[in-house]
TORTI-362817 format. One record per residue (C-alpha): z, x, y; residue in three letters; residue number from 1. Coordinates in nm, 2 decimals. Example, Ala and Ser with C-alpha at 12.3 -4.5 7.8 and 13.67 -1.06 7.14 Angstrom:
@w 0.78&u 1.23&v -0.45&code ala&pos 1
@w 0.71&u 1.37&v -0.11&code ser&pos 2
This chain:
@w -10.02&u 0.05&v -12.82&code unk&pos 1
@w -10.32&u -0.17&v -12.93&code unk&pos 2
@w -10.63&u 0.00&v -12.70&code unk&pos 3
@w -10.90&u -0.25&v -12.85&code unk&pos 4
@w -10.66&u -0.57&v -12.79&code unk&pos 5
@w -10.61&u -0.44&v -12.42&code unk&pos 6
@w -11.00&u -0.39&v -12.34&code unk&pos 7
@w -11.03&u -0.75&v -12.44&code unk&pos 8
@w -10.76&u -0.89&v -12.24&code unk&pos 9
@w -10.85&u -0.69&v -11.92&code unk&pos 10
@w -11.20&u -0.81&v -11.98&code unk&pos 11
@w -11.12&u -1.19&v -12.00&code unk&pos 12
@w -10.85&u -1.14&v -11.70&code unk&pos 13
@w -11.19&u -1.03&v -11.52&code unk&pos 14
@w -11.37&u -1.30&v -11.66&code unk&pos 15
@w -11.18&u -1.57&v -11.58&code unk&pos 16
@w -11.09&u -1.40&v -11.19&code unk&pos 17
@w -11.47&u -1.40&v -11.14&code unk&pos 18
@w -11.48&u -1.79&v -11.27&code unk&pos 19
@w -11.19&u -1.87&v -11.08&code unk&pos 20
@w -11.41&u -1.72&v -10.70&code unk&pos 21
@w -11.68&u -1.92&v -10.85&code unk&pos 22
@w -11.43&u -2.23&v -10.82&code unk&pos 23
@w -11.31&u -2.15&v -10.50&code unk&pos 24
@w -11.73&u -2.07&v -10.36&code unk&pos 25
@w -11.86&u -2.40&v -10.46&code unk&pos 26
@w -11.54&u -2.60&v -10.24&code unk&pos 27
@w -11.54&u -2.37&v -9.93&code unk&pos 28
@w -11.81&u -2.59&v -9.78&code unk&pos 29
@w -11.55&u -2.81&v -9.67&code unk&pos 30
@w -11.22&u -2.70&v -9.80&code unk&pos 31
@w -11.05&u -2.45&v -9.55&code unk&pos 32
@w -10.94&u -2.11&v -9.67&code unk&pos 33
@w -10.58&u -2.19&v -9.62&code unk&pos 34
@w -10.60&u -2.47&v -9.80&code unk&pos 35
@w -10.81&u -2.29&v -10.12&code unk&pos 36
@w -10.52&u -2.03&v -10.11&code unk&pos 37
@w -10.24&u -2.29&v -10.17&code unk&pos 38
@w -10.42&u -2.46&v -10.48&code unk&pos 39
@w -10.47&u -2.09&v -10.61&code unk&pos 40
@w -10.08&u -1.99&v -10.54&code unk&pos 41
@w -9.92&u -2.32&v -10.62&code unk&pos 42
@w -10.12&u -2.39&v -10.95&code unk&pos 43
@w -10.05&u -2.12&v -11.08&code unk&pos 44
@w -9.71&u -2.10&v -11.04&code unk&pos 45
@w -9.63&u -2.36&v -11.39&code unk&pos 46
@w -9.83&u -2.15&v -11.58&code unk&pos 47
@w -9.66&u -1.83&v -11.47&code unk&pos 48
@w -9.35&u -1.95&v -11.48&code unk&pos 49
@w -9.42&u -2.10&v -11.87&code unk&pos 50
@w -9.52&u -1.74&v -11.92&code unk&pos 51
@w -9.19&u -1.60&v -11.82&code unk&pos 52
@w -8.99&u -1.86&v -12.04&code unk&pos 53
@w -9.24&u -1.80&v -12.34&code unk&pos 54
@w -9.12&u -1.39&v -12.31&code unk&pos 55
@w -8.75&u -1.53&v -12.18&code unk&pos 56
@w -8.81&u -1.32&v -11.92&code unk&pos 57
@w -8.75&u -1.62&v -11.68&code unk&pos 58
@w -8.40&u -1.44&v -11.50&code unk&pos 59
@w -8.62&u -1.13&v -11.41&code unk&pos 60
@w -8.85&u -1.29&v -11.31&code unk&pos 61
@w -8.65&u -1.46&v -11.05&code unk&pos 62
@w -8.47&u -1.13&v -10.99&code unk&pos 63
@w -8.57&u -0.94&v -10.63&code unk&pos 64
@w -8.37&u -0.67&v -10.55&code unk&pos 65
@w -8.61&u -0.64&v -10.23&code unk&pos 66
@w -8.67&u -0.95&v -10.10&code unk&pos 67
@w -8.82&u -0.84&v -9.77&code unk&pos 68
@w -9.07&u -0.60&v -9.98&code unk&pos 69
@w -9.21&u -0.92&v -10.15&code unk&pos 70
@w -9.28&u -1.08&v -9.83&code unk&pos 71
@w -9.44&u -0.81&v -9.71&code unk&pos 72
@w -9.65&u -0.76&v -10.02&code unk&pos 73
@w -9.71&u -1.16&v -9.99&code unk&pos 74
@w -9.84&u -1.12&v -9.61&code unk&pos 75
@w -10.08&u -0.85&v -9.74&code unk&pos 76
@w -10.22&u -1.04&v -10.00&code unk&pos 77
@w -10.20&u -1.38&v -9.87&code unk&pos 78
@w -10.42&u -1.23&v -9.58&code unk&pos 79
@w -10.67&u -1.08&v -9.80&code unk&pos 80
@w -10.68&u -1.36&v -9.98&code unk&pos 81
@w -10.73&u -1.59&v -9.73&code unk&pos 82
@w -11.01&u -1.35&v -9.58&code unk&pos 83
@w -11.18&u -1.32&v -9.89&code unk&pos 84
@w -11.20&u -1.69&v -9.99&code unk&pos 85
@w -11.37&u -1.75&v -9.66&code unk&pos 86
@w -11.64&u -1.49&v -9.72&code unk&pos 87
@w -11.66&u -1.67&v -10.02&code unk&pos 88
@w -11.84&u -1.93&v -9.85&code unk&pos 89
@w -12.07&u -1.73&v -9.60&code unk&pos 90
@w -12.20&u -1.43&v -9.85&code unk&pos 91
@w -12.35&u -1.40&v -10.27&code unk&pos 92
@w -12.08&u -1.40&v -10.51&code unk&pos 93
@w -12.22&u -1.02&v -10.65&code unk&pos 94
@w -12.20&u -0.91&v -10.27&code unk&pos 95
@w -11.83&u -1.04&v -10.18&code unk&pos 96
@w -11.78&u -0.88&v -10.53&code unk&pos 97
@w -11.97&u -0.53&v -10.44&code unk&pos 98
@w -11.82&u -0.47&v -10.13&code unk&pos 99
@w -11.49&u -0.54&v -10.28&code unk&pos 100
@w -11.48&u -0.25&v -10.46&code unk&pos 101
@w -11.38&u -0.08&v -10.16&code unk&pos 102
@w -11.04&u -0.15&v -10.22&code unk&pos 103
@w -10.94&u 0.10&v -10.48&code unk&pos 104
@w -11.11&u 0.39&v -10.22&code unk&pos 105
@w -10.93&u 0.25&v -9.92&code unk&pos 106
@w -10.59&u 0.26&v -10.13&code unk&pos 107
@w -10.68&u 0.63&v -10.21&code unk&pos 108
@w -10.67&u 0.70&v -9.78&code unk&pos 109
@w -10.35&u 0.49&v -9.77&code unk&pos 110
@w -10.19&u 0.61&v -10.02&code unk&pos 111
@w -10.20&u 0.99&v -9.82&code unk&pos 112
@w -10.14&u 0.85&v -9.53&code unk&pos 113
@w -9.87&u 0.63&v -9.63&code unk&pos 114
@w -9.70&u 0.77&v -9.92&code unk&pos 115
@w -9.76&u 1.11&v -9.85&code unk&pos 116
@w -9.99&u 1.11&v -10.19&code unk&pos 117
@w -10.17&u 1.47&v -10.21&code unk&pos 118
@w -10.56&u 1.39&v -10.07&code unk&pos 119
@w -10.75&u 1.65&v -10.28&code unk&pos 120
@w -11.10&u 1.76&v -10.22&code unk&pos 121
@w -11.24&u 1.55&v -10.54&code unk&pos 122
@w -11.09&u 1.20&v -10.46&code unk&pos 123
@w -11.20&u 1.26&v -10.05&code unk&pos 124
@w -11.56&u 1.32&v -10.20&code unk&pos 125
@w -11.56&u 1.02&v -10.42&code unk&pos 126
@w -11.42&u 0.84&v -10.14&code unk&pos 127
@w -11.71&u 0.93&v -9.93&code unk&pos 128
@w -11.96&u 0.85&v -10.22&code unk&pos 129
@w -11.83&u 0.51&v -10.22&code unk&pos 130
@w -11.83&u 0.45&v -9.89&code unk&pos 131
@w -12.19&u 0.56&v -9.89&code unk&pos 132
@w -12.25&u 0.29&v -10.12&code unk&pos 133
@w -12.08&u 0.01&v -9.91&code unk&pos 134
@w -12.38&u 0.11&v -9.63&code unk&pos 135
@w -12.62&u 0.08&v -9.87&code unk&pos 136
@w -12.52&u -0.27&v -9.93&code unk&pos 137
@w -12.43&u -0.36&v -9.56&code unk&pos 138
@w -12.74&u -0.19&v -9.44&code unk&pos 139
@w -13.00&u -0.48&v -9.47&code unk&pos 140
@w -12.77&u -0.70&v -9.29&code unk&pos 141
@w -12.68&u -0.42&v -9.01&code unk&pos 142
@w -13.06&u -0.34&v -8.94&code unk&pos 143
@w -13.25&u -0.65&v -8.91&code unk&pos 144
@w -13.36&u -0.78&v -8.60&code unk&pos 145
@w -13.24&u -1.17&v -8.64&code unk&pos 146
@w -12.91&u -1.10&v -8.77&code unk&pos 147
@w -12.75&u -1.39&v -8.97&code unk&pos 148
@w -12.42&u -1.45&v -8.80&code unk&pos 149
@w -12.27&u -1.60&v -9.10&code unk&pos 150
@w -12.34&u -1.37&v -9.34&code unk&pos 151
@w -12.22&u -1.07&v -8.99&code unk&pos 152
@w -11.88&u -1.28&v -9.02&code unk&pos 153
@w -11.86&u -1.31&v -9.43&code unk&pos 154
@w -11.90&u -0.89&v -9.43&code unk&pos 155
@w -11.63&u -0.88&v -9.18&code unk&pos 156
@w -11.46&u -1.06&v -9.42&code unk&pos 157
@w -11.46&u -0.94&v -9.69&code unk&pos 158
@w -11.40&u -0.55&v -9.53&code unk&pos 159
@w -11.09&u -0.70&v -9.39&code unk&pos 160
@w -11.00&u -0.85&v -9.68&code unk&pos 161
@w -11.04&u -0.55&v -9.87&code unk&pos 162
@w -10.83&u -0.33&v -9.63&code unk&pos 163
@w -10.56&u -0.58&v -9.67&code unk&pos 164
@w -10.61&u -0.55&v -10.02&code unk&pos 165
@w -10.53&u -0.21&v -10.02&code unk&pos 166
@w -10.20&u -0.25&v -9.81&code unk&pos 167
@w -10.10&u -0.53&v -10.07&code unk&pos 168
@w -10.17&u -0.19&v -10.38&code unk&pos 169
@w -9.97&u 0.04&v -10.12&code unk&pos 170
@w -9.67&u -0.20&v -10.08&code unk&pos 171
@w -9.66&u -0.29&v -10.48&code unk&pos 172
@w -9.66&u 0.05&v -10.56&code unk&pos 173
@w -9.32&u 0.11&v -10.31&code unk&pos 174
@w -9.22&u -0.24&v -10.54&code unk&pos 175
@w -9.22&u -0.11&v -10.89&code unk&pos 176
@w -8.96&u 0.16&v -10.80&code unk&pos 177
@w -8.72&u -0.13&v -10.82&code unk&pos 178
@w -8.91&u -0.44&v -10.94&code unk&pos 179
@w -9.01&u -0.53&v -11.23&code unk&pos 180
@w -9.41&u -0.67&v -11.27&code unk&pos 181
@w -9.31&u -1.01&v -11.33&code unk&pos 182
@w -9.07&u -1.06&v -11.05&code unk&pos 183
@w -9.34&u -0.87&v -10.83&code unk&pos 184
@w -9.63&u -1.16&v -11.01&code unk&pos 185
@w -9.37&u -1.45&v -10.95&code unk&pos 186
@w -9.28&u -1.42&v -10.60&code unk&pos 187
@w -9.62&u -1.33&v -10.46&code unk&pos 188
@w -9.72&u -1.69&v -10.61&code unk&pos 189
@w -9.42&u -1.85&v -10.42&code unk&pos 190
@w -9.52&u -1.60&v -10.09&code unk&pos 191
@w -9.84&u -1.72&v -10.14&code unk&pos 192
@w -9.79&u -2.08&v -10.16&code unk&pos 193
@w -9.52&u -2.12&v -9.88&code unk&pos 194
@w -9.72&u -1.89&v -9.66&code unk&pos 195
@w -10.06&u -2.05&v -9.70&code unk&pos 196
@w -9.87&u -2.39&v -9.58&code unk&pos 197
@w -9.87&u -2.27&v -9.25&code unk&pos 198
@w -10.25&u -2.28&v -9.22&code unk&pos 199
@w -10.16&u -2.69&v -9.20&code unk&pos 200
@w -10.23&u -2.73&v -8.89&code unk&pos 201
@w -10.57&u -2.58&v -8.88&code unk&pos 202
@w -10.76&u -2.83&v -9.01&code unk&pos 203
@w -10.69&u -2.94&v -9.41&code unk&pos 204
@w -10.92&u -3.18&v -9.54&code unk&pos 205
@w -10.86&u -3.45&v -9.81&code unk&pos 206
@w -11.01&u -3.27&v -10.14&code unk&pos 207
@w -11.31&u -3.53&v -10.32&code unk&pos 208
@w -11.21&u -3.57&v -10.67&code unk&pos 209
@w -11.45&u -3.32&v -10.81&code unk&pos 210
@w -11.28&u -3.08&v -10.52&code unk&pos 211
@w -10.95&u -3.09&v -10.63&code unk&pos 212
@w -11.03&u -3.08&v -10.96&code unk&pos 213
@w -11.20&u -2.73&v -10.89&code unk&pos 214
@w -10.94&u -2.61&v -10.70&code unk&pos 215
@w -10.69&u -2.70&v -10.93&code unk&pos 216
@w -10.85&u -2.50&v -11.21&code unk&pos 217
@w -10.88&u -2.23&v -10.98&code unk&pos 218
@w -10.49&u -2.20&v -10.96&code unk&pos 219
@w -10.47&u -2.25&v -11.31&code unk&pos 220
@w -10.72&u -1.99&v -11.41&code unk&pos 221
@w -10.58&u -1.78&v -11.18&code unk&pos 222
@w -10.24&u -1.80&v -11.30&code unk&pos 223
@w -10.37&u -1.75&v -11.68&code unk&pos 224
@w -10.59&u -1.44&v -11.55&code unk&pos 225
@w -10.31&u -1.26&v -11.36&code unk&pos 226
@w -10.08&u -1.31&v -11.75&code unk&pos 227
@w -10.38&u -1.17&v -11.96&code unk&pos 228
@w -10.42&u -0.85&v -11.67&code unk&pos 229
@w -10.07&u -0.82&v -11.68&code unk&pos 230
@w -10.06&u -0.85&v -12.09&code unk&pos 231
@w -10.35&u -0.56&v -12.11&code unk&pos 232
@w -10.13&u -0.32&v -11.93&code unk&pos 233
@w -9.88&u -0.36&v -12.21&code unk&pos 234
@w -10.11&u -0.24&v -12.50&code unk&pos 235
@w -10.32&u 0.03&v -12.34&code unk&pos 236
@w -10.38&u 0.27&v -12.04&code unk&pos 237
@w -10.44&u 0.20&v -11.69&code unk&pos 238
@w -10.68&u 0.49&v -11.68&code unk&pos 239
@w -10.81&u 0.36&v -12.02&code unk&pos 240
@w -10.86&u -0.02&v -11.90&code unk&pos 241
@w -10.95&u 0.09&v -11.49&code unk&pos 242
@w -11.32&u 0.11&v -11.52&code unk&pos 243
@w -11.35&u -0.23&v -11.72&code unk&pos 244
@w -11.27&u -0.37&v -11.38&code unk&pos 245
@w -11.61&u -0.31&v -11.27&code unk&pos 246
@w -11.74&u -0.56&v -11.58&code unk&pos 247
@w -11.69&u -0.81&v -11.27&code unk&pos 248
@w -11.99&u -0.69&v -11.15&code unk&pos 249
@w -12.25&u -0.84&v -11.45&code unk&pos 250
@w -12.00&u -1.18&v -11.44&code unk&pos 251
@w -12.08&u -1.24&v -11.06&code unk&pos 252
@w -12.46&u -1.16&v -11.15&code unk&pos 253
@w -12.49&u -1.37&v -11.39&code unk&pos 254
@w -12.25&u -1.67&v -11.22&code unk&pos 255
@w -12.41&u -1.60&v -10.92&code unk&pos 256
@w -12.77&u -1.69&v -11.06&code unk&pos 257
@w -12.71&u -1.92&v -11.28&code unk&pos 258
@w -12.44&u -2.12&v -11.08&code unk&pos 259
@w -12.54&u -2.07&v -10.70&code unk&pos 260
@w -12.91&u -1.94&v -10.76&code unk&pos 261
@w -12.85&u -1.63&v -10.60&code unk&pos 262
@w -13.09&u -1.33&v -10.73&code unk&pos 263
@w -12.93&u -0.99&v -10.57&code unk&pos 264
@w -13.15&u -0.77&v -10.37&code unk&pos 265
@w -13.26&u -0.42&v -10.53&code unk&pos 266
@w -13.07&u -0.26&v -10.25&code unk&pos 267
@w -12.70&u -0.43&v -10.31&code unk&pos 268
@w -12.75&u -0.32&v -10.68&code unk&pos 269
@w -12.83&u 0.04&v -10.61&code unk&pos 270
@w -12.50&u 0.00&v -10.32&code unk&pos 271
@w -12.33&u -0.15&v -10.61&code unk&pos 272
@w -12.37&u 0.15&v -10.87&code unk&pos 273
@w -12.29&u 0.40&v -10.62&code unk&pos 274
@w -11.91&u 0.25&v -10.55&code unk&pos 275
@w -11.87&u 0.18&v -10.93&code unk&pos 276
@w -11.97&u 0.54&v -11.00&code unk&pos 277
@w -11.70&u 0.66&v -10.68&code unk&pos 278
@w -11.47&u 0.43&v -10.85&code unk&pos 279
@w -11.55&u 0.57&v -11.17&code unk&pos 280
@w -11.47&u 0.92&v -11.07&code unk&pos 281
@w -11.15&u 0.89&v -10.89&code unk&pos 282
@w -11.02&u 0.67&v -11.21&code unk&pos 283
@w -11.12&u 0.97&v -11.44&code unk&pos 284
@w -10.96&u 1.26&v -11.23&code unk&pos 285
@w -10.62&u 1.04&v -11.18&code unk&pos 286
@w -10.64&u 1.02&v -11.56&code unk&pos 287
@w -10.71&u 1.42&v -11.53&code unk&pos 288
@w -10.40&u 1.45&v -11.31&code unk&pos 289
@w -10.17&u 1.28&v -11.53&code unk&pos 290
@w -10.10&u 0.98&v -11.25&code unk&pos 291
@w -9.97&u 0.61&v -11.41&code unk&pos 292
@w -9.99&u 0.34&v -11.18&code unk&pos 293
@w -10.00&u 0.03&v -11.47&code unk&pos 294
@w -9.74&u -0.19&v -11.35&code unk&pos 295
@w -9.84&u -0.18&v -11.02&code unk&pos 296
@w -10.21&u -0.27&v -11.14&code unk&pos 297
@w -10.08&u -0.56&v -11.32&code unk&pos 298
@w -9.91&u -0.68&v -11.08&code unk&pos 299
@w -10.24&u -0.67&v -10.83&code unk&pos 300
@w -10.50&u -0.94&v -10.83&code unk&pos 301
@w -10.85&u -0.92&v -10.70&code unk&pos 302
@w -10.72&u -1.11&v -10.34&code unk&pos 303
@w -10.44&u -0.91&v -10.32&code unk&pos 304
């Protein structure tokens, strides 16, 4: 175990997931979700794949004992990923990142109801925190008087997206009882990519060059993201590298106003700290309860 070498990995695995949104928000003016989803699957599908051979761990990688558990992991995250690309293009990149945090509290609720995972008194709290701080971000938008229908249809988004999310953790954590990560990281790519295919008929557009040259990079980042979140899990923790997830919060900031010119609003940052901190907590009393969920972690990305 290498803690310090971990940290960094899971830090530029962050990094580089933020970058790779930032890729897919400056396209989805034109590019359809469905369409961002296949770059994102498809490219990074070589690098995976050269990651696999580099370990020759190519064979288990390929190797699904549950087939039908990897498509329904795929739908999950395809969906969420799909969802959150298109909120993408209708909200900040700090907000789509803030309300995202979600997730991890939703996946606490489904894990009781659908695992049968104990639901004790501290996690419901946190739970509750955190969703406190989602309001505070969605307030603004739910109280003024000439609501912004775009920006009504990117938070629906995004809360879908991040319930489907959840569904995606569920169902990988039924997947490592039999998988291994890298068959579980393989196959949602080739879900991904043959799934987001049959979004063809809903209107893909002919990528300009500078388009397709962002969305490629997007898979490609992608693909080199999901190795180095993977990778972290190897030399340290989950409950040591969890709360480094939230670093994505200063990366959108700062990509979000240097990139887009988006400054965030007092009330989305004091939102923001509340769900960390409800994050924060539930990560240190799973830690306190002796719970390891690394592989399926590394096995998650941000869409799903």
């Amino acid at each position: 175990m290498s803690p310090f070498r971990g940290v960094v990995l899971k830090l530029l695995s962050v990094l580089l997931f933020i970058i790779m949104a930032a890729l897919i928000k400056a396209t989805a003016a034109r590019i359809p979700a469905g369409e961002a989803v296949f770059f994102r699957s498809f490219f990074a599908m070589p690098v995976i794949v050269g990651w696999l051979m580099m370990r020759h761990d190519l064979s288990t990688g390929f190797r699904a004992k549950s087939p039908m558990g990897h498509v329904l992991r795929g739908i999950a995250g395809v969906a969420s990923m799909g969802t959150g690309f298109a909120a993408l293009g209708l909200l900040p990149l700090p907000e789509v990142t803030a309300i995202g945090y979600v997730s991890p509290l939703l996946t606490v609720l489904l894990a009781a109801a659908l695992l049968g995972e104990r639901l004790r008194a501290f996690r419901m709290t946190a739970v509750f925190i955190g969703l406190v701080g989602v309001m505070v971000i969605l307030w603004p938008r739910l109280t003024l008087a000439d609501v912004d229908r775009a920006a009504a249809i990117g938070v629906t988004l995004i809360l879908v997206s991040s319930v489907l999310r959840a569904l995606a953790q569920i169902q990988i954590r039924r997947l490592v009882a039999s998988e291994q990560t890298s068959a579980i990281v393989f196959y949602f790519s080739l879900t991904a990519t043959v799934l987001s295919l049959l979004t063809l008929p809903f209107g893909w557009v002919m990528p300009t060059a500078p388009e397709a040259v962002m969305l490629v990079a997007a898979g490609l980042i992608g693909g080199l993201a999901q190795i180095l979140l993977t990778a972290a899990y190897r030399y340290s923790e989950a409950a040591l590298l969890a709360p480094f997830e939230y670093a994505s919060m200063i990366f959108a900031l700062l990509i979000g106003y240097v990139v887009f010119e988006e400054v965030p609003t007092g009330t989305m940052l004091i939102g923001a700290v509340i769900v960390i901190a409800a994050g924060v907590l539930i990560i240190w009393r799973e830690r306190q309860l002796g719970l390891r969920r690394g592989r399926a972690k590394a096995a998650l990305t941000p869409q799903g």
